[in-house]
C-alpha positions in Angstrom: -34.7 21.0 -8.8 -35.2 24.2 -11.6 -31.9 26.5 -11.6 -32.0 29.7 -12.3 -30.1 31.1 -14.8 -28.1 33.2 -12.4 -27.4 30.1 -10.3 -25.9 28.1 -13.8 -23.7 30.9 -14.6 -22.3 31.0 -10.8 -21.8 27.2 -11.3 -20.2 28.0 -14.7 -17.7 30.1 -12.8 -16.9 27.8 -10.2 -16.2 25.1 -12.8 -14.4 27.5 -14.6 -12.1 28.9 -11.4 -11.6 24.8 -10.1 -10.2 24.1 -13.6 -7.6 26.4 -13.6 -6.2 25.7 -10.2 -6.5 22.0 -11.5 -4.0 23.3 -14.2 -1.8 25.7 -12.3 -1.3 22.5 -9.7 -0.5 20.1 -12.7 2.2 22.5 -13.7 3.6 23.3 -10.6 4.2 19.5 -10.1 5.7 18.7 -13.4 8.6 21.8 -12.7 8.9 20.6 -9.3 9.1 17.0 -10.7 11.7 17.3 -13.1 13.5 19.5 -10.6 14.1 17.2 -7.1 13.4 13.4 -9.6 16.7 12.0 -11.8 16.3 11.4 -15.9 13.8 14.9 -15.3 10.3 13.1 -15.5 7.0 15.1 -15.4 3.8 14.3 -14.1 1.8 12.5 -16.3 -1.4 12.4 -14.3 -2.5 11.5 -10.9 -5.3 10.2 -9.0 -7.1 8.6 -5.6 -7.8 5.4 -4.9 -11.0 4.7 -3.4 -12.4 1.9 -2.1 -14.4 0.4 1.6 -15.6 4.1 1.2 -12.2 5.8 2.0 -9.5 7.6 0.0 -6.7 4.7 0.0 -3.9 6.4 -1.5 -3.2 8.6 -4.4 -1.6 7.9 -7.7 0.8 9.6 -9.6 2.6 8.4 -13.0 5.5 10.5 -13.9 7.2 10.3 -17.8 9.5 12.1 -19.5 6.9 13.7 -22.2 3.2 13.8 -21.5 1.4 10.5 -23.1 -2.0 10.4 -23.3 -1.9 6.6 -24.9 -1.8 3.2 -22.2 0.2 1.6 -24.8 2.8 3.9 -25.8 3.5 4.6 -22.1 3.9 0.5 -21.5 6.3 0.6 -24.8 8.3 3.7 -24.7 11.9 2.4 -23.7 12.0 5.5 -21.7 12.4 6.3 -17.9 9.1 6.4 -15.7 7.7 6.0 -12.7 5.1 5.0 -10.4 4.5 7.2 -7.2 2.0 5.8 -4.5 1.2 8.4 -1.7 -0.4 6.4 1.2 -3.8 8.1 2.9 -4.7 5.0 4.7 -3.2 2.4 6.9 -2.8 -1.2 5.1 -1.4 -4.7 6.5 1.1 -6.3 4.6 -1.3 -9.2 3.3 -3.7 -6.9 2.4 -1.3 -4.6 0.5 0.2 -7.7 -1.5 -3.4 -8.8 -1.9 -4.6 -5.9 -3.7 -1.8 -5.8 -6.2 -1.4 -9.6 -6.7 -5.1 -9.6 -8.0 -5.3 -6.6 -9.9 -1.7 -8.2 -11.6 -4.2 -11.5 -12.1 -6.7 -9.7 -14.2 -4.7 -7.5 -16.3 -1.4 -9.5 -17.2 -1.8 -12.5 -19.0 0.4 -16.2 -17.5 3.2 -16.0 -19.6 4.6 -12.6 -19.1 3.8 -13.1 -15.4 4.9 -16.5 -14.9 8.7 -15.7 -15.9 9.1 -13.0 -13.3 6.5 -13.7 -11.1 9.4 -14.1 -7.9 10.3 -10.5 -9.0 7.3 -8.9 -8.1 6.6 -11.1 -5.1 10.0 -9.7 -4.1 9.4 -5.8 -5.2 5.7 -5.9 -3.2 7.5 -7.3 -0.1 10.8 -5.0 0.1 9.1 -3.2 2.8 9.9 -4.7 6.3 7.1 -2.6 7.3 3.2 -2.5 6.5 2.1 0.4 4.8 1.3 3.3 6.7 -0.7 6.6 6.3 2.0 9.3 4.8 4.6 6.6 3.3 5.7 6.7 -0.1 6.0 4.1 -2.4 7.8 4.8 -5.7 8.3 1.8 -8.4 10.7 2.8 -10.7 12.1 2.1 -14.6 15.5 3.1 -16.5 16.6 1.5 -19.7 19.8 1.1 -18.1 19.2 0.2 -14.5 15.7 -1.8 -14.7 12.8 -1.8 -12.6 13.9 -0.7 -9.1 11.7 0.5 -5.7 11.7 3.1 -3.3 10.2 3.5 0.3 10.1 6.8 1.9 13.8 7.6 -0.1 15.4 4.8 0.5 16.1 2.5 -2.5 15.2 -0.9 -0.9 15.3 -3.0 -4.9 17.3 -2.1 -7.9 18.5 -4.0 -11.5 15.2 -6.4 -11.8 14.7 -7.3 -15.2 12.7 -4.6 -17.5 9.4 -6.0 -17.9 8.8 -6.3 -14.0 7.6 -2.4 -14.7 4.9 -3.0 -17.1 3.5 -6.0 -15.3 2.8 -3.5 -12.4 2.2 -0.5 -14.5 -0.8 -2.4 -16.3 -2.7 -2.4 -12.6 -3.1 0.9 -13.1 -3.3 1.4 -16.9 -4.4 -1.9 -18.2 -7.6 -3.4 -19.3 -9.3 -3.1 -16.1 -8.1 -0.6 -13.9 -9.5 0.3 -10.8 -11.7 2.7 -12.4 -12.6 4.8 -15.7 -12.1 7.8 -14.3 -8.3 6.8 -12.2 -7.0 5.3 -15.7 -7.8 8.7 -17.4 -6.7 10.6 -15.0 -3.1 8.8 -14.8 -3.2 9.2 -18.9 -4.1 13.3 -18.6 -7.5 12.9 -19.8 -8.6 14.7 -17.0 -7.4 16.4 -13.9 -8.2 15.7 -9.9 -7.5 19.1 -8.5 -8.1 17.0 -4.9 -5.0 14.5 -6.2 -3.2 17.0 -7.5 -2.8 18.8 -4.1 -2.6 15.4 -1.8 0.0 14.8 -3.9 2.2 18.0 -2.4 1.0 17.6 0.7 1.0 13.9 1.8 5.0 13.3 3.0 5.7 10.9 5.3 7.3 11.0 8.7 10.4 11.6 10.2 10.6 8.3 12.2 9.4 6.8 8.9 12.0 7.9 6.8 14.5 6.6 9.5 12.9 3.6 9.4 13.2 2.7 5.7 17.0 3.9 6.1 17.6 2.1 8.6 16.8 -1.7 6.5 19.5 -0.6 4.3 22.5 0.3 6.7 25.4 -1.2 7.1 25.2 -4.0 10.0 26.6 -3.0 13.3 30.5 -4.2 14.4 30.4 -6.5 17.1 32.4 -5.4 19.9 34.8 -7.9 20.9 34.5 -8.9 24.5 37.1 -8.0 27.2 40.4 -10.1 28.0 40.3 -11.5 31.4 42.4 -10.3 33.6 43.5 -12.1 36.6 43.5 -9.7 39.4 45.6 -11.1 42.3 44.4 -11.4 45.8 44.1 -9.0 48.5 47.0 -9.3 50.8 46.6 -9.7 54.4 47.3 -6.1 55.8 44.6 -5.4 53.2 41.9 -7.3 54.3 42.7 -6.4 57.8 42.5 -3.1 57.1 38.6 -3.3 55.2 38.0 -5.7 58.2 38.7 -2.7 60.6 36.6 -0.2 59.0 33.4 1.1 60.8 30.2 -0.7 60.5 27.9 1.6 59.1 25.2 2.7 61.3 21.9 1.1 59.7 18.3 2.3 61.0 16.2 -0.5 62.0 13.1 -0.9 58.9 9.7 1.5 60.0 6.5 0.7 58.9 6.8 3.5 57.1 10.0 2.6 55.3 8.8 -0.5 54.2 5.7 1.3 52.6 7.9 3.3 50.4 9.8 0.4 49.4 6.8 -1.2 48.7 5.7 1.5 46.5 8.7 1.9 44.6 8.7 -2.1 43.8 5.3 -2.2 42.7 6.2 0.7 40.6 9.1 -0.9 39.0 6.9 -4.3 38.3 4.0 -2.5 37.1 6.4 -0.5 34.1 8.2 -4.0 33.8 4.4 -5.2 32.8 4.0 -2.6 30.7 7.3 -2.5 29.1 6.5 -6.2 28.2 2.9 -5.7 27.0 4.5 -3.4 24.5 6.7 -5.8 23.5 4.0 -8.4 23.0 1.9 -6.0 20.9 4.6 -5.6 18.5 5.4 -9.0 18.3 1.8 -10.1 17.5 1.9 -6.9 15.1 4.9 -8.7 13.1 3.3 -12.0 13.1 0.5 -10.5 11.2 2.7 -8.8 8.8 4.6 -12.1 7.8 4.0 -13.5 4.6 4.1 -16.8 3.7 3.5 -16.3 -0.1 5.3 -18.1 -2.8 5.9 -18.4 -6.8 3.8 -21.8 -6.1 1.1 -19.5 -4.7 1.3 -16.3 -7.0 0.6 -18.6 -10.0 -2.8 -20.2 -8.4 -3.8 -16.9 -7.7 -3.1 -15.7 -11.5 -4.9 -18.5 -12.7 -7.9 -18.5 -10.9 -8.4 -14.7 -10.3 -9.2 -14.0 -14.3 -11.9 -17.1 -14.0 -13.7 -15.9 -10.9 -13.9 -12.3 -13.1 -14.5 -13.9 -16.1 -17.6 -15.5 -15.1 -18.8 -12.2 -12.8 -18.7 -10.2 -16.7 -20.4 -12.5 -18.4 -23.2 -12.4 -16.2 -23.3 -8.2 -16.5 -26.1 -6.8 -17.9 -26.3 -3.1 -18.4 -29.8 -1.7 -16.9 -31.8 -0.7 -19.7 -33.2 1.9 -17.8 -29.2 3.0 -17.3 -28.9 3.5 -20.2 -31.7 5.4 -21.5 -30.7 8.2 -18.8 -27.1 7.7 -20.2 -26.0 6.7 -16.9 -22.3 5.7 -15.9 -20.0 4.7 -13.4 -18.0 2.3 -11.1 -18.9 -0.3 -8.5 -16.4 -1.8 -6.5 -17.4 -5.2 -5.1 -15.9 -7.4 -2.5 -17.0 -10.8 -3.1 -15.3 -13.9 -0.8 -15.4 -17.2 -2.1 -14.9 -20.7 -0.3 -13.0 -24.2 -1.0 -15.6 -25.2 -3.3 -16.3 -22.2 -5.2 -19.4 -21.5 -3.4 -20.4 -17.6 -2.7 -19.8 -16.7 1.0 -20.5 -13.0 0.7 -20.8 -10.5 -2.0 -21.1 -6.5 -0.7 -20.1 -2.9 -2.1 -17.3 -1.3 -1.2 -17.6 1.8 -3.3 -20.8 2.8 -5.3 -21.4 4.9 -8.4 -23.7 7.7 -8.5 -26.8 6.0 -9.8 -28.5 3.0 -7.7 -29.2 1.2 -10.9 -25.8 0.1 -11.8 -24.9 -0.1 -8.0 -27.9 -3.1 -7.8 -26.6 -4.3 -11.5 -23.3 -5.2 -10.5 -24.1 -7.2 -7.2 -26.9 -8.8 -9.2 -24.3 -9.9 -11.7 -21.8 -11.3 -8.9 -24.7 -13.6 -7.3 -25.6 -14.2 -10.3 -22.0 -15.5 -11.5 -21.9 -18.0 -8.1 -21.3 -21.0 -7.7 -17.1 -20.5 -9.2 -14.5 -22.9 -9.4 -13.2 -24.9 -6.9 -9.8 -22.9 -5.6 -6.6 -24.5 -6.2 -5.0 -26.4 -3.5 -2.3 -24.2 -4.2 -3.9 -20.9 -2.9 -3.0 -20.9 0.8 -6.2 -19.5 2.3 -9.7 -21.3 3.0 -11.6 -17.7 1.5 -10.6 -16.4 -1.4 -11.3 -12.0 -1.0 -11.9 -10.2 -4.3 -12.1 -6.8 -4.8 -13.3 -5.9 -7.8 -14.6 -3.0 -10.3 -17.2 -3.0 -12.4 -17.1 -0.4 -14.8 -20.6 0.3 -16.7 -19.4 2.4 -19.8 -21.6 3.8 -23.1 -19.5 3.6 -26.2 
């Protein structure tokens, strides 16, 4: 399609207009940051995550001075923090899952292994699965550690320093979920979309109470009544209820005993449903508990970097890519079984250009067969979600 020149100078403008609400946001968000947040951070950069073709949440890193740099941010002895604005819905397993292997590929064994029951601990503080509107902040302070908050209420505090980083580096690290997220956490560039979801996703009420609510005091117990022995009617008494009037009591109608009827099968019918209800929440709370372990966190550290290990070395940027200087990320889901064989391989979230898209499933199948998975890893699948990021230097 030809443009016409008047049509690249309206785009111009557009670009132009979008760029400086992009920066009036920005700045409105590092005032109001360093206004309602302790040690005064400012927003450092935000941005969504995307993935099974959805917005999943949105990302925000506050420090106390702008960095641009992934390392100086991970070094600087300095208070920071992670904000996670929820846009989705996510299980518990799912939401442990997609930090756990991220964690995998961009931390090596040794700093994990030490406080690996720190994290397992920090990613299931939450009694409650993540919903859409929740916010999840991890936090750091030279003199308090690395802490976490759910929807205001701090739920961890004191863990040792480094626990931070080791989450930080999912977002910042060598592979992040994308390019374009990493710079846009660093302030490379701006997301005038994440800018703004990041005013205008708060959670709600019964939320907030919620999250409270895990952290109050337990209630007294009330301590029962003292018996007390009541002595027995005397004789004048009883004679006196036995010479009361009988009360006059009509004889049952059909029609009576239809509207009792009614009202009983009423009653049993909202006892059902009351009970139904009850079920559904209970089968809701089976799925959200976790049976995950240091034992487990450490297979899955160990085996996570091989499976990704073997899917890059099989990448091979499209010549044809290239030569039209085309880049991007593809998400891919890939499951794996027992044996290390390939059970599926799909994309969750394309780039722009159908070449790299068909690169990077290409270089997944052509990565299988893995590994066996460790006995350790308590699942008969192993699920992967991961990016592939086709860059020009």
């Amino acid at each position: 399609m030809i443009s016409t020149p008047r049509q690249q100078l309206n785009y111009k403008k557009i670009t132009f207009v979008r760029s400086i609400v992009a920066g009036i946001l920005c700045a409105m968000l590092a005032n109001n940051g360093s206004a309602d947040k302790p040690n005064n951070l400012r927003l450092n950069g935000c941005a969504i995550y995307e993935d099974l073709g959805k917005q999943q949440f949105v990302a925000a890193l506050f420090t106390e001075t702008q960095q641009h740099n992934a390392n100086s941010i991970q070094l600087a002895e300095s208070p920071k923090r992670m904000e996670v604005r929820l846009l989705n819905n996510y299980s518990k397993r799912r939401w442990l899952n997609l930090w756990m292997q991220s964690i995998s590929i961009n931390n090596d064994r040794e700093s994990f292994s030490g406080s690996a029951q720190e994290v397992i601990d920090i990613m299931q503080a939450p009694k409650s699965a993540p919903q859409k509107g929740d916010v999840i902040e991890y936090l750091f302070g030279p003199d308090r550690g690395t802490s976490v908050r759910f929807n205001g209420t701090e739920l961890v505090s004191n863990y040792p320093n480094n626990v931070f980083n080791i989450l930080l580096r999912t977002w910042i690290g060598p592979i992040p979920p994308s390019t374009a997220f990493k710079d846009q956490l660093l302030g490379n560039s701006r997301d005038s979309q994440a800018l703004s979801l990041l005013q205008s996703v708060k959670p709600q009420p019964n939320r907030v109470a919620l999250a409270a609510s895990w952290m109050a005091p337990p209630p007294v117990e009330e301590k029962p009544l003292e018996k007390v022995d009541i002595p027995p009617l005397q004789t004048t008494a009883l004679a006196a209820i036995e010479a009361l009037p009988t009360p006059d009591i009509p004889e049952p109608t059909l029609e009576t005993v239809a509207e009792l009827a009614s009202e009983t099968s009423s009653e049993s019918s909202s006892e059902t449903l009351q009970e139904e209800l009850l079920a559904s929440e209970d089968i809701e709370s089976e799925d959200n508990v976790l049976d995950f372990d240091v034992t487990e966190a450490l297979a899955q550290r160990d085996y996570t970097p091989l499976v990704v290990g073997q899917i890059y070395k099989s990448i091979s940027y499209p010549r044809r890519a290239v030569d039209k200087n085309q880049q991007g990320t593809v998400r891919i889901a890939v499951s794996i079984d027992l044996s290390g064989e390939l059970v599926d391989a799909s994309i969750t979230q394309k780039s722009d250009f159908k070449l790299l898209n068909k690169a990077a499933l290409k270089a997944v199948k052509d990565a299988a067969p893995f590994p066996p998975m460790p006995t350790e890893m308590k699942t008969e699948i192993f699920e992967l979600s991961l990016p592939i990021t086709f860059r020009l230097q």
